[in-house]
DRENDO-1510 file (C-alpha; in Angstrom, 1 decimal, always signed):
<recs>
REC; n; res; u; v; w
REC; 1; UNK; +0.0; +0.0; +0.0 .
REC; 2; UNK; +2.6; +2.6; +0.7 .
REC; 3; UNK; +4.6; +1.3; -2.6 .
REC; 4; UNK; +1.8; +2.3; -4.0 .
REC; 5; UNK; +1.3; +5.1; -2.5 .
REC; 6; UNK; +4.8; +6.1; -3.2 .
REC; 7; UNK; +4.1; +5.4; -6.6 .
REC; 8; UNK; +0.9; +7.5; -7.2 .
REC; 9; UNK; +2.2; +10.7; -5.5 .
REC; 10; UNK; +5.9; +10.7; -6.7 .
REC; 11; UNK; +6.4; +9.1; -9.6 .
REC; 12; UNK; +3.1; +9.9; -11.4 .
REC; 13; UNK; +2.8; +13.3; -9.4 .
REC; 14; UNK; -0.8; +13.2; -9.2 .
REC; 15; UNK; -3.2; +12.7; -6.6 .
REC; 16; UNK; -4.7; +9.2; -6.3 .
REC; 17; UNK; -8.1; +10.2; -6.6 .
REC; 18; UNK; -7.4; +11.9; -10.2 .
REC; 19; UNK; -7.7; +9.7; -13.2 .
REC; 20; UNK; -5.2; +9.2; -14.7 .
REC; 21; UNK; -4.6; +6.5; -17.4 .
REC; 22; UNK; -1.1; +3.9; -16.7 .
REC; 23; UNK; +0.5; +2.7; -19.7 .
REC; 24; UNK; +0.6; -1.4; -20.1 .
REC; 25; UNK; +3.6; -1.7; -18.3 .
REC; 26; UNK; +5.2; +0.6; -15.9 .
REC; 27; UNK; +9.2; +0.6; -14.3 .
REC; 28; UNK; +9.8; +2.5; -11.2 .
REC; 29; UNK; +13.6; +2.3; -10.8 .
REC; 30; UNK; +14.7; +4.6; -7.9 .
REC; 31; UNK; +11.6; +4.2; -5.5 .
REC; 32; UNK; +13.3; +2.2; -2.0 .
REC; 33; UNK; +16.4; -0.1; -3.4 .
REC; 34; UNK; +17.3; -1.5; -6.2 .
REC; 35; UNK; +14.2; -1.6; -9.4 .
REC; 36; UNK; +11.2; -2.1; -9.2 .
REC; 37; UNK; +8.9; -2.9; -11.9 .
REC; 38; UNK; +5.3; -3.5; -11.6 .
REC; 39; UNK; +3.2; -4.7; -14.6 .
REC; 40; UNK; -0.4; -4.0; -14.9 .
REC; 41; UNK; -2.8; -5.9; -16.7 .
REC; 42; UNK; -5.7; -3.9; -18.8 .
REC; 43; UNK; -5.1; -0.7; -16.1 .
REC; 44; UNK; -7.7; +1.7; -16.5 .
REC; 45; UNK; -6.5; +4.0; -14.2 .
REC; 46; UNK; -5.1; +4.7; -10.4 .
REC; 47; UNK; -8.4; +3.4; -9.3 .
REC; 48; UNK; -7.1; -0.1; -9.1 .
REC; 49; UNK; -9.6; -0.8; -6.1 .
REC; 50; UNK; -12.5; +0.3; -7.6 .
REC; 51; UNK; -14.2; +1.2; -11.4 .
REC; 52; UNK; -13.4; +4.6; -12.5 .
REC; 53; UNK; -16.1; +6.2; -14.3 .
REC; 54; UNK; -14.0; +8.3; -16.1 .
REC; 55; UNK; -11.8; +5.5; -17.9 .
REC; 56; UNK; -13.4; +4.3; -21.4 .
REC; 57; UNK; -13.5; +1.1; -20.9 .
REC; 58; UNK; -16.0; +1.3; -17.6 .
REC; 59; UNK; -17.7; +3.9; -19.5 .
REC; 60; UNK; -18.1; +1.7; -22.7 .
REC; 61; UNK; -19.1; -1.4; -20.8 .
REC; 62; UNK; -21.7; +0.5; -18.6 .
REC; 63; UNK; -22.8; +1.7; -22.3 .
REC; 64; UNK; -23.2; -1.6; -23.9 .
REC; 65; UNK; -24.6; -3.2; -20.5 .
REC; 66; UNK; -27.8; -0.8; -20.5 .
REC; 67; UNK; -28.3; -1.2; -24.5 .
REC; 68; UNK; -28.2; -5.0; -23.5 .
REC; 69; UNK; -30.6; -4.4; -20.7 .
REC; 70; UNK; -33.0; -2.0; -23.2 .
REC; 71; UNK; -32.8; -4.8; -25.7 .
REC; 72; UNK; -33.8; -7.3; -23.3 .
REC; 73; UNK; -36.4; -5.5; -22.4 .
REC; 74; UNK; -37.5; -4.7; -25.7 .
REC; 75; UNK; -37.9; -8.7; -26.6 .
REC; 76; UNK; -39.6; -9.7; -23.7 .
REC; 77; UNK; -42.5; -6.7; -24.3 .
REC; 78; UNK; -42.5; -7.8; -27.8 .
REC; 79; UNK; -42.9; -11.3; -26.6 .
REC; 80; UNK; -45.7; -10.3; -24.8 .
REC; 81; UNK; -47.4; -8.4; -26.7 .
REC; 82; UNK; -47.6; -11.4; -29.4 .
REC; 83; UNK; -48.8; -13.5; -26.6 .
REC; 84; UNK; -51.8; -11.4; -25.9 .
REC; 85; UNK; -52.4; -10.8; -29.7 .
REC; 86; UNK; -52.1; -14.8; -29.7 .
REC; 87; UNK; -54.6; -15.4; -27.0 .
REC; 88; UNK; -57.1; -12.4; -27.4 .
REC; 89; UNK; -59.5; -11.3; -30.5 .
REC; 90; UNK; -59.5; -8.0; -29.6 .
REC; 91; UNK; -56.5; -7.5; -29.8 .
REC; 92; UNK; -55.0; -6.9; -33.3 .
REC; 93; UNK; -51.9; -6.9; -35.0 .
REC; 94; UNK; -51.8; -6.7; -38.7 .
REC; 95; UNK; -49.3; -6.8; -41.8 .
REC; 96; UNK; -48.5; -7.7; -45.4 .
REC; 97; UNK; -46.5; -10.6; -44.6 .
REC; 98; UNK; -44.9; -12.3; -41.4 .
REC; 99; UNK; -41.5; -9.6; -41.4 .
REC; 100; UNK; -43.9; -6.7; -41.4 .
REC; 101; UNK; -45.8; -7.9; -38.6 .
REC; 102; UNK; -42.7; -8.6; -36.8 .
REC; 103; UNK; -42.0; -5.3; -37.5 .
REC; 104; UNK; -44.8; -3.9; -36.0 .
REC; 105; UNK; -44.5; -6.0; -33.3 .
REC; 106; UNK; -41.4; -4.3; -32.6 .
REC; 107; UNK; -42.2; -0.9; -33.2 .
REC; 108; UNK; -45.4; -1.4; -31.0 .
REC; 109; UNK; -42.9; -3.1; -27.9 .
REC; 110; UNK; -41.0; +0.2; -28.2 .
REC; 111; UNK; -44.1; +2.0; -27.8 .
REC; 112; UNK; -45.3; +0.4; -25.0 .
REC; 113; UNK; -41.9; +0.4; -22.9 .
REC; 114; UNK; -41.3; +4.1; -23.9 .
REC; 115; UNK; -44.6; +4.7; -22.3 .
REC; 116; UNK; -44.3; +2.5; -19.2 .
REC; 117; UNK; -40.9; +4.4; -18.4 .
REC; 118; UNK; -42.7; +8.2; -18.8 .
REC; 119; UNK; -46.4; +8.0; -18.3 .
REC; 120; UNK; -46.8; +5.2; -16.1 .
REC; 121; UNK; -45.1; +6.4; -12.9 .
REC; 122; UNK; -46.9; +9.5; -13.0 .
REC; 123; UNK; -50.1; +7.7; -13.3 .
REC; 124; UNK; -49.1; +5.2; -10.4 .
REC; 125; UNK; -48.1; +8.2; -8.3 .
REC; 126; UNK; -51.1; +10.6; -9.1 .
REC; 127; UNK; -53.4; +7.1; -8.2 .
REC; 128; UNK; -51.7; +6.4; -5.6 .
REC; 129; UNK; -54.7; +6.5; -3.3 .
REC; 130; UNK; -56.4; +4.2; -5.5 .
REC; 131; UNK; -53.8; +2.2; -5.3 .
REC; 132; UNK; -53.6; +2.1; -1.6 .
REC; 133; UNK; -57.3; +1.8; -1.1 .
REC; 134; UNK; -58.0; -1.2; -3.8 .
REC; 135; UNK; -54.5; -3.2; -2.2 .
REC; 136; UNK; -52.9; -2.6; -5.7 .
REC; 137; UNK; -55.4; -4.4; -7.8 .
REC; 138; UNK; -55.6; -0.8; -9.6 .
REC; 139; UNK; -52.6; -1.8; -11.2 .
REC; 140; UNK; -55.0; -3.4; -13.4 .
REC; 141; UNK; -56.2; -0.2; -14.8 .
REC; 142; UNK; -53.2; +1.1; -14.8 .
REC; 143; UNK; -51.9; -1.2; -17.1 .
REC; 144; UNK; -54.9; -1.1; -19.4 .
REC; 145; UNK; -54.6; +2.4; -19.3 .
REC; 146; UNK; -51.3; +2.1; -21.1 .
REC; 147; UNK; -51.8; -0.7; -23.5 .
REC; 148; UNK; -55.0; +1.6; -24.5 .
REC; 149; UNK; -52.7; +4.7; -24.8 .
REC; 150; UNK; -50.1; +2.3; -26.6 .
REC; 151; UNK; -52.4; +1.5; -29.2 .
REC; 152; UNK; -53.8; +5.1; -29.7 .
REC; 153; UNK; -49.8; +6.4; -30.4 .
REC; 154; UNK; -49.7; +3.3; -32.4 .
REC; 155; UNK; -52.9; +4.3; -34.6 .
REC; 156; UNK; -51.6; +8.0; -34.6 .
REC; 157; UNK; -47.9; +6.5; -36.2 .
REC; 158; UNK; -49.9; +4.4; -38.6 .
REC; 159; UNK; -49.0; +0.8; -37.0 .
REC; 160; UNK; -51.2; -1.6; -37.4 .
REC; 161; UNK; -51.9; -2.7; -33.7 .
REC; 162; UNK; -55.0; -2.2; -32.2 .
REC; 163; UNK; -56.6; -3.2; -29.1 .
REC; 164; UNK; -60.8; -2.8; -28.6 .
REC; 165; UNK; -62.2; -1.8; -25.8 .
REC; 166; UNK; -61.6; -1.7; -21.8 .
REC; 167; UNK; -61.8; -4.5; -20.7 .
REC; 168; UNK; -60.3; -6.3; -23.3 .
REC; 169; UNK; -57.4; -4.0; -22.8 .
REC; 170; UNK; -57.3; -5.2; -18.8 .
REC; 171; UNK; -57.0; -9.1; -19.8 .
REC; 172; UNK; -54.3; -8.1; -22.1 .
REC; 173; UNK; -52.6; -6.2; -19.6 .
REC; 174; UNK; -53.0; -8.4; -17.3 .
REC; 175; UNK; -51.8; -11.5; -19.9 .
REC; 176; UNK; -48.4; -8.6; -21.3 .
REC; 177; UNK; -47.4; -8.3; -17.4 .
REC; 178; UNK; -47.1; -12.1; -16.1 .
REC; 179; UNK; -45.9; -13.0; -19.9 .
REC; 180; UNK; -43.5; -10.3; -19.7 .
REC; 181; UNK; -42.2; -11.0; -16.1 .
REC; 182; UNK; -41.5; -14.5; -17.4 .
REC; 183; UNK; -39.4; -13.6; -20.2 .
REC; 184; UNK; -37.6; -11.4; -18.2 .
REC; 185; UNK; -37.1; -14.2; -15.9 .
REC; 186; UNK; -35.6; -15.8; -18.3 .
REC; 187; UNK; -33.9; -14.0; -21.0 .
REC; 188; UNK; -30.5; -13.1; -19.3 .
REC; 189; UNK; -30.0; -9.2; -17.9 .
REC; 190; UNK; -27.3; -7.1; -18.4 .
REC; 191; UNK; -27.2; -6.3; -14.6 .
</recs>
């Protein structure tokens, strides 16, 4: 520890708390006696003890963790959605051939987790009371709420998804949320 020490306050005369990027391999010659030459493997900086999130490479990972994680996500909503398609009449999803409706499919799973990430917890917050009083089965109508609202922005974008009436849209919430939560039981996170 007070090698290193040594190391991060005279040789490199920095602070240890800075970032600073190391070179592959690093000599220190006139540090106690004799040399002394420490080799690093993949340093990212003096933060050998913890990540740096200034270095790149934690930056890049953290990067291509959460795009994993969003693209999970993405799959197991689209997973679901076909699943409650699949299972309900009311629910519609419509194309030219099978890659369109895949398309779709896609397009309408981005939809819906765009709006569960901005409208839904200001609906869950502003019903909290509801929520309270009814032991959370207001969920329920939460999530039709959004499926509904889902399938309006999909009608307004000119997707072909659809999804008729109230309480057709609770079942299929009901149906996207446990399908959903098994996928994403499944499919592997990026966490």
């Amino acid at each position: 520890m007070r090698l290193l020490r040594v190391l991060g306050a005279r040789v490199q005369g920095v602070e240890t708390d800075r970032h600073v990027p190391l070179p592959q391999e690093l000599q220190v010659r006139p540090v106690v006696r004799g040399a002394f030459r420490f080799e690093f493997v993949q340093p990212e900086c003096l933060h050998a003890s913890r990540p740096c999130p200034h270095c790149p490479i934690t930056m890049l990972s953290a990067t291509i963790r959460h795009m994993k994680n969003f693209l999970v996500k993405t799959v197991a909503n689209a997973g679901a959605l076909a699943v409650a398609v699949w299972l309900l009449d009311k629910i519609t999803l419509t194309g030219d051939n099978t890659g369109k409706e895949i398309g779709t499919l896609f397009l309408v799973a981005l939809i819906f987790g765009v709006v569960n990430f901005l409208v839904k917890p200001v609906v869950k917050l502003l019903s909290l009371p509801l929520l309270i009083l009814t032991l959370g089965l207001f969920t329920l109508v939460v999530n039709a709420l959004m499926l509904l609202l889902t399938s309006w922005l999909a009608d307004q974008l000119d997707l072909s998804f659809h999804v008729e009436g109230f309480w057709t849209a609770v079942l299929g919430g009901l149906i996207i949320s446990v399908v959903s939560w098994a996928l994403n039981v499944i499919l592997p996170d990026g966490d």
